[in-house]
C-alpha beads as a LAMMPS data file, in Angstrom:
LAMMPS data file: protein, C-alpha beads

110 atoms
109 bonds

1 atom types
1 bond types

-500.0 500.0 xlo xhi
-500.0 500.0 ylo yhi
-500.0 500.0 zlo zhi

Masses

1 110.0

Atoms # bond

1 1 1 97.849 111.198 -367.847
2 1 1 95.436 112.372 -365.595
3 1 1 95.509 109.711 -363.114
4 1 1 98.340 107.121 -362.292
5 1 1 96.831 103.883 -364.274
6 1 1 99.233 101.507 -362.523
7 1 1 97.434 102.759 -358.808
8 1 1 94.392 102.194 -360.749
9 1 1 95.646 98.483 -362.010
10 1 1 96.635 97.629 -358.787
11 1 1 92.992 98.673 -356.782
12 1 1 91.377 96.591 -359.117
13 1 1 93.904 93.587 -358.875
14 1 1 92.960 93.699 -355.157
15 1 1 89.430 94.838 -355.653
16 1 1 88.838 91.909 -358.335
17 1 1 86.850 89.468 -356.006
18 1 1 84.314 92.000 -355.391
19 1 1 82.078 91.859 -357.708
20 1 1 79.998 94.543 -355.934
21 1 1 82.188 97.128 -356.781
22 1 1 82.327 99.448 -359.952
23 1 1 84.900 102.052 -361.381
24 1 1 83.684 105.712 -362.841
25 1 1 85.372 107.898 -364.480
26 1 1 85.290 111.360 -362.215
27 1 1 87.269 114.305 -360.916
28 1 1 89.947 113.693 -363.896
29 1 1 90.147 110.438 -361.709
30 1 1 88.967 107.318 -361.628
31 1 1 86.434 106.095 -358.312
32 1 1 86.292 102.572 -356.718
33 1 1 82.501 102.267 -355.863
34 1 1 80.581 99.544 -353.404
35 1 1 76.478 99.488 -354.323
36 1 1 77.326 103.459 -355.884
37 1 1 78.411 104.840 -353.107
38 1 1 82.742 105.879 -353.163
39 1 1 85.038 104.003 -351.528
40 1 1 88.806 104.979 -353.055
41 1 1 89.884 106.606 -356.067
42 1 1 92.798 107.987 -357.570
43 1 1 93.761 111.681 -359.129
44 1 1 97.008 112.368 -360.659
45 1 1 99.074 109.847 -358.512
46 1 1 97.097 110.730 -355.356
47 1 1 95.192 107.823 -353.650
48 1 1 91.778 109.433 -352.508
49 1 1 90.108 106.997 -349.299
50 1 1 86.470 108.042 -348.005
51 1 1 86.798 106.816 -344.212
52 1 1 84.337 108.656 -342.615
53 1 1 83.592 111.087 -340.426
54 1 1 83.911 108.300 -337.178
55 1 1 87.962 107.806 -338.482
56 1 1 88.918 111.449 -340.038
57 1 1 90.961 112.388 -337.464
58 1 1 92.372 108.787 -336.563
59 1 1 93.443 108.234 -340.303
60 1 1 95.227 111.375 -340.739
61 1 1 97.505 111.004 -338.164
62 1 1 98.686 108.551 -339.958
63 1 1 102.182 108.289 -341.820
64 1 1 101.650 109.887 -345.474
65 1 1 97.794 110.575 -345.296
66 1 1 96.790 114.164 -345.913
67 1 1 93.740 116.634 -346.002
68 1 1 91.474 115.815 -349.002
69 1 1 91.099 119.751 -350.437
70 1 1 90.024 120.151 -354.079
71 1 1 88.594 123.115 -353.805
72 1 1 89.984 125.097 -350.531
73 1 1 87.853 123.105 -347.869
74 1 1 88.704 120.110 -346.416
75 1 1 86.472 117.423 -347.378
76 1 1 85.750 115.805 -343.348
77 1 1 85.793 112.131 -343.722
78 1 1 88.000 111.781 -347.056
79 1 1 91.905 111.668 -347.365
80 1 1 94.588 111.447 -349.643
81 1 1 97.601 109.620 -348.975
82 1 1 100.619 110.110 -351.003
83 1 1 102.529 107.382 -352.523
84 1 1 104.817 106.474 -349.802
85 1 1 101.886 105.283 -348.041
86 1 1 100.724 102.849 -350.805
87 1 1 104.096 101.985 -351.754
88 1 1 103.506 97.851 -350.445
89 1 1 101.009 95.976 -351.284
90 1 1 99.519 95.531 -347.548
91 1 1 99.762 99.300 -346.878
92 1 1 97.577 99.895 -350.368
93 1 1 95.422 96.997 -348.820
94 1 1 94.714 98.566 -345.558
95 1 1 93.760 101.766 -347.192
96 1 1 91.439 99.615 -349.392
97 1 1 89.832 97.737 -346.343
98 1 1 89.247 101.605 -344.671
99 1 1 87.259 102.811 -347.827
100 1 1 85.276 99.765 -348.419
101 1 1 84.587 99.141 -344.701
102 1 1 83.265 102.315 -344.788
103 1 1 81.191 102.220 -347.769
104 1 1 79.596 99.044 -346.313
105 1 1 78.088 101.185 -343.688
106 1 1 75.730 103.390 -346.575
107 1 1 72.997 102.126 -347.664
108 1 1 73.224 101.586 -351.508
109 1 1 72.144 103.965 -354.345
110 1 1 70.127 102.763 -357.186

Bonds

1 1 1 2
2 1 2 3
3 1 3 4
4 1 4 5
5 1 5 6
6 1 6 7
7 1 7 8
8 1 8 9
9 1 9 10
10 1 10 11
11 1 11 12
12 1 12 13
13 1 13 14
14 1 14 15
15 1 15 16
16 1 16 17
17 1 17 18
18 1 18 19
19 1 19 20
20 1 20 21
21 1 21 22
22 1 22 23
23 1 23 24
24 1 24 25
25 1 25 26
26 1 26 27
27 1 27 28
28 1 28 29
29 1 29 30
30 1 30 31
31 1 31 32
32 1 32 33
33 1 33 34
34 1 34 35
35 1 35 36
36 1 36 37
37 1 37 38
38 1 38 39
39 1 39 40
40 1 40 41
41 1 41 42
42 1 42 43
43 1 43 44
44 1 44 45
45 1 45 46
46 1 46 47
47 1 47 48
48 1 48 49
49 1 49 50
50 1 50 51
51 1 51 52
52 1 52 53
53 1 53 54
54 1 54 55
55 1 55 56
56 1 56 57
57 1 57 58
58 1 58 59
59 1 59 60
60 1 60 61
61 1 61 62
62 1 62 63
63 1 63 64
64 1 64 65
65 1 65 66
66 1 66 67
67 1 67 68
68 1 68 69
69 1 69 70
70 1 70 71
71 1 71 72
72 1 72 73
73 1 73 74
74 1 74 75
75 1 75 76
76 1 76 77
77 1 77 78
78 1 78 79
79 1 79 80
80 1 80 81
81 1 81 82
82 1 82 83
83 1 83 84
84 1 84 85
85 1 85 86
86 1 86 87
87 1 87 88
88 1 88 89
89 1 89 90
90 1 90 91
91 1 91 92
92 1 92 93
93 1 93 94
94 1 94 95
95 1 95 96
96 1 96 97
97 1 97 98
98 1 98 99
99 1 99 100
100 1 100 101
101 1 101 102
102 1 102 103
103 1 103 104
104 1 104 105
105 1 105 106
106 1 106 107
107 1 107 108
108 1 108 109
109 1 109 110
């Protein structure tokens, strides 16, 4: 399995009314994408959450997100959080709303 496919069942449950988002296959992962541009994803049983430069620091302080580091530099503006952190339905949720609401800001890729 290279990425948990109940996370990625349970994004799109709460992902479903958008129908401006789109899923690709990437990183051994799977990405949640708003008008192309990456909002969440998931590798292995990691939840990935793009929230921007503007809440990088803010979002890792707090409980269960980490450092996004694939290849030994931290990738400033991206996290991971670990799976006590997306345990509940409204903590997956929030992590959701920070990816997307940050997506919104870019402008869309053709």
């Amino acid at each position: 399995m290279a990425y948990d496919e109940t996370l990625a069942h349970r994004i799109r449950q709460l992902l479903a009314a958008r129908p401006d988002m789109a899923e690709k296959k990437m990183f051994g992962g799977i990405g949640f994408l708003l008008h192309g541009n990456m909002a969440c994803g998931v590798i292995r049983d990691t939840l990935i959450v793009r929230v921007g430069p503007e809440r990088y620091e803010e979002s890792l302080e707090l409980p269960h997100a980490l450092v996004f580091d694939m290849t030994g530099r931290a990738m400033k503006g991206w996290i991971t959080v670990s799976a006590e952190g997306y345990a509940s339905s409204h903590d997956l949720e929030h992590w959701l709303e920070l990816g997307v609401g940050f997506a919104k800001t870019l402008p869309p890729k053709s």
